[in-house]
MIZA-935726 format. One record per residue (C-alpha): x, y, z. Coordinates in steps of 0.25 Angstrom, whole numbers, padded with zeros to 4 digits, always signed. Layout:
N
XYZ/...
This chain:
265
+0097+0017+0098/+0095+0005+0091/+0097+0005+0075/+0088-0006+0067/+0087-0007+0054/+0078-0017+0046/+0083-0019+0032/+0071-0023+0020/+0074-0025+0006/+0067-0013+0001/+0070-0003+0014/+0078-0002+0026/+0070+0002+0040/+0080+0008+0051/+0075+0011+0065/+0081+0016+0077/+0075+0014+0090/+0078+0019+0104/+0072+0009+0114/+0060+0002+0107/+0058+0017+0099/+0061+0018+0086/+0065+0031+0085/+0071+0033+0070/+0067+0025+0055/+0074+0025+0043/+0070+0019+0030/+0078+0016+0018/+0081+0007+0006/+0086-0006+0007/+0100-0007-0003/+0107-0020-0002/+0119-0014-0009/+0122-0004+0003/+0134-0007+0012/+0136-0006+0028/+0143+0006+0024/+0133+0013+0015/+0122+0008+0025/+0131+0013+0039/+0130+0027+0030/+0116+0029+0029/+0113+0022+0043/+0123+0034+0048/+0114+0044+0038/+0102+0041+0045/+0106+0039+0058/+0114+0051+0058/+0101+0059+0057/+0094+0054+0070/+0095+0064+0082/+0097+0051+0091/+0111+0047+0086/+0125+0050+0084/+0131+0056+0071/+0140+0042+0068/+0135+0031+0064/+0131+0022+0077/+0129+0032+0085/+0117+0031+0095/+0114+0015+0090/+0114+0006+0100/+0109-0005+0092/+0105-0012+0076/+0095-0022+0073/+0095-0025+0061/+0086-0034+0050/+0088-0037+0035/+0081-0042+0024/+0093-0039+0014/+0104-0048+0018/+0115-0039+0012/+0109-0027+0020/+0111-0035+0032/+0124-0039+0029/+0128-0024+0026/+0121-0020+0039/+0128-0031+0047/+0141-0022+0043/+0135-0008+0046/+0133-0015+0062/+0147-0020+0060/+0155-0008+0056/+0146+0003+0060/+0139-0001+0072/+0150-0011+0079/+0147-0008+0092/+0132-0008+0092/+0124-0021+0094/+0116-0025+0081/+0107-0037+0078/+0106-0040+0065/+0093-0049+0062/+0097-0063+0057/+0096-0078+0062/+0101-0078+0075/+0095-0066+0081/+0085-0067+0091/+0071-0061+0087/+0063-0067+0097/+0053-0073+0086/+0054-0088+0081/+0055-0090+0066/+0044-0102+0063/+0047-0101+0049/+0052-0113+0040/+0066-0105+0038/+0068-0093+0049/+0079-0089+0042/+0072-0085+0030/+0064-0075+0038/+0067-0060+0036/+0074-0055+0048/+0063-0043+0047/+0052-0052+0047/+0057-0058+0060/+0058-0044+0066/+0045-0039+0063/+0040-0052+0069/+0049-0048+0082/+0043-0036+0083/+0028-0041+0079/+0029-0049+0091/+0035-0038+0101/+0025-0027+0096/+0013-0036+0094/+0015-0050+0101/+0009-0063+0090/+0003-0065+0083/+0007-0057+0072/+0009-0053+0056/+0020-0043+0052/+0017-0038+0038/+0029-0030+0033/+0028-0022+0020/+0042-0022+0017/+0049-0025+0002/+0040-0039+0004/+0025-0037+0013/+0029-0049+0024/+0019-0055+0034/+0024-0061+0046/+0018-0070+0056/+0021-0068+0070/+0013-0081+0080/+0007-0078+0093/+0020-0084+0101/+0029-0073+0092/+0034-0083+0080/+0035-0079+0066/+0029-0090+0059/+0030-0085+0045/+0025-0075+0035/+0023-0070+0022/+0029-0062+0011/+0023-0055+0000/+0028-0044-0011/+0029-0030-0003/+0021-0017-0007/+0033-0011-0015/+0037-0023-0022/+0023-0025-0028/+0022-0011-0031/+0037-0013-0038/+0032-0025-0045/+0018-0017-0051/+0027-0005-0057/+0039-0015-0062/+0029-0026-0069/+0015-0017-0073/+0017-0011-0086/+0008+0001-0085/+0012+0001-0068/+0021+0009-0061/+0028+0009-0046/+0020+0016-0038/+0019+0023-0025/+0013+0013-0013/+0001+0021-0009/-0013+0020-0005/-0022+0022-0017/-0035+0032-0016/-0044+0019-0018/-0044+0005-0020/-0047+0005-0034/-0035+0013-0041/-0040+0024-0052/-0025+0025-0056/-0013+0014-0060/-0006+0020-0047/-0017+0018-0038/-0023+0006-0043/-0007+0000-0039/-0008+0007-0026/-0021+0000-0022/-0016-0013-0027/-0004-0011-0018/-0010-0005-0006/-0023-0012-0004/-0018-0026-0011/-0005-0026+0001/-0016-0024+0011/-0026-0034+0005/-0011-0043+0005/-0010-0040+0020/-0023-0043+0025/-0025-0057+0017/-0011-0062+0022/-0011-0057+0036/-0025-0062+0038/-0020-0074+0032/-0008-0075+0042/-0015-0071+0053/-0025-0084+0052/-0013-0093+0053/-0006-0084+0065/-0019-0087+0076/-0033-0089+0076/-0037-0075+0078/-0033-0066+0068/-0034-0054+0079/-0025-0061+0087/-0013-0056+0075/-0006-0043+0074/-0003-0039+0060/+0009-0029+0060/+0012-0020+0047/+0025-0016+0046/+0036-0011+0035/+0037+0002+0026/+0022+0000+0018/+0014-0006+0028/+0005+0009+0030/+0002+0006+0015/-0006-0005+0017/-0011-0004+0033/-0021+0004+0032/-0027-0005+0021/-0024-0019+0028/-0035-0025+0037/-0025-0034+0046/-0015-0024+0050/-0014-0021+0066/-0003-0016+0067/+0007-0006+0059/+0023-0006+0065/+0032+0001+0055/+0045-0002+0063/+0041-0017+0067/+0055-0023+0060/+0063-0011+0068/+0055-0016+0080/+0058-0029+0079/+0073-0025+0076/+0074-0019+0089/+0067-0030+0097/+0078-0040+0091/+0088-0031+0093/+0084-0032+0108/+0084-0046+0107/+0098-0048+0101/+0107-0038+0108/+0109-0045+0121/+0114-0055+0114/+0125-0049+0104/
């Protein structure tokens, strides 16, 4: 069984995969502050539940892939391979590791490692050329070229920030629940935020990616726009440019890199 785990700033997506099947997920917060032993713990408490592994920590894991936005996460993680896993092979993504993808950006080191991967697996499911749009803690947009390059993207403010930042700066506003309104036109504070939310993200998507998507080839069919990450069903069925919807296409790409790599180490 291989363990991969793709660490955001706001959450922390785990997957376990036997084969190319993903068989179990976990979510959960992202805390910086957590140590490899706070975090060997609640990998133990999670995994300890699943009918396809052992009781100890370890058990039944063959393999880790792992990518971080949150160096200190990363660091922490790097420990828990270390001390908890010694014996089992893990990637940890960062320069040096083979992806597969060329990085033809000005600095490819500036490029998040989860970015890359869901490039990796853009490519793999879906071929070039492609836009990933990942509604993470930021909404990214990533250009994959027919020959399977990144070539760059885009970053804007995510869903849950925005909706932070109403409640936080509007006097008479408050955090709300992320949810499609009954209409458009809002007849309530609540729903009059929900719609800007929900139909000004998908009016976001559709005038960035068709933006992108006229630089990436001459005929916009000939691009695949993949939605991924923890909010994209808020917006996909309001968007006019989505084809296709992946919520595990980072833990995809983990594994694929993970494949990649473990000859090698």
């Amino acid at each position: 069984m291989l363990l991969t785990i793709d660490v955001g700033n706001t959450h922390t997506v785990l997957g376990l995969f036997d084969g190319e099947d993903i068989v179990e997920h976990w979510r959960i917060s992202t805390d910086a502050r957590r140590t490899a032993d706070e975090l060997a713990v609640l990998l133990q408490g999670l995994m300890g539940m699943h009918p396809l592994l052992g009781d100890e920590l370890g058990d039944g894991i063959d393999g880790i892939a792992i990518c971080a936005t949150v160096p200190s996460v990363l660091h922490e993680l790097r420990e828990v391979t270390r001390r908890y896993y010694g014996d089992v092979p893990a990637v940890l993504v960062e320069p040096g590791v083979k992806t597969g993808v060329p990085i033809l950006t000005d600095n490819p080191k500036e490029v998040g490692a989860d970015r890359i991967i869901n490039a990796v697996a853009a490519v793999e499911l879906y071929g070039g050329p492609a836009v990933v749009v990942d509604f993470g803690t930021a909404t990214t947009f990533d250009a994959v070229s027919a020959r399977g390059e990144y070539v760059g993207g885009v970053i804007a403010p995510g869903i849950e920030i925005s909706v932070e930042a109403l409640g936080v700066k509007g006097a008479q506003l408050r955090k709300i629940e992320v949810a499609r309104p009954r209409s458009v036109i809002g007849k309530n504070t609540v729903e009059a935020m929900q719609s800007g939310i929900v139909y000004g993200f998908a009016g976001q998507v559709d005038g960035v990616v068709g933006r992108m998507v006229r630089e990436l080839a001459d005929d916009p069919e000939d691009v695949t726009v993949i939605a991924t990450g923890g909010l994209a069903p808020m917006v996909l069925g309001e968007s006019s440019v989505i084809d296709e919807h992946e919520p595990w296409l980072t833990l995809i790409g983990l594994r694929l890199v993970y494949e990649r790599n473990v000859s090698r180490l």
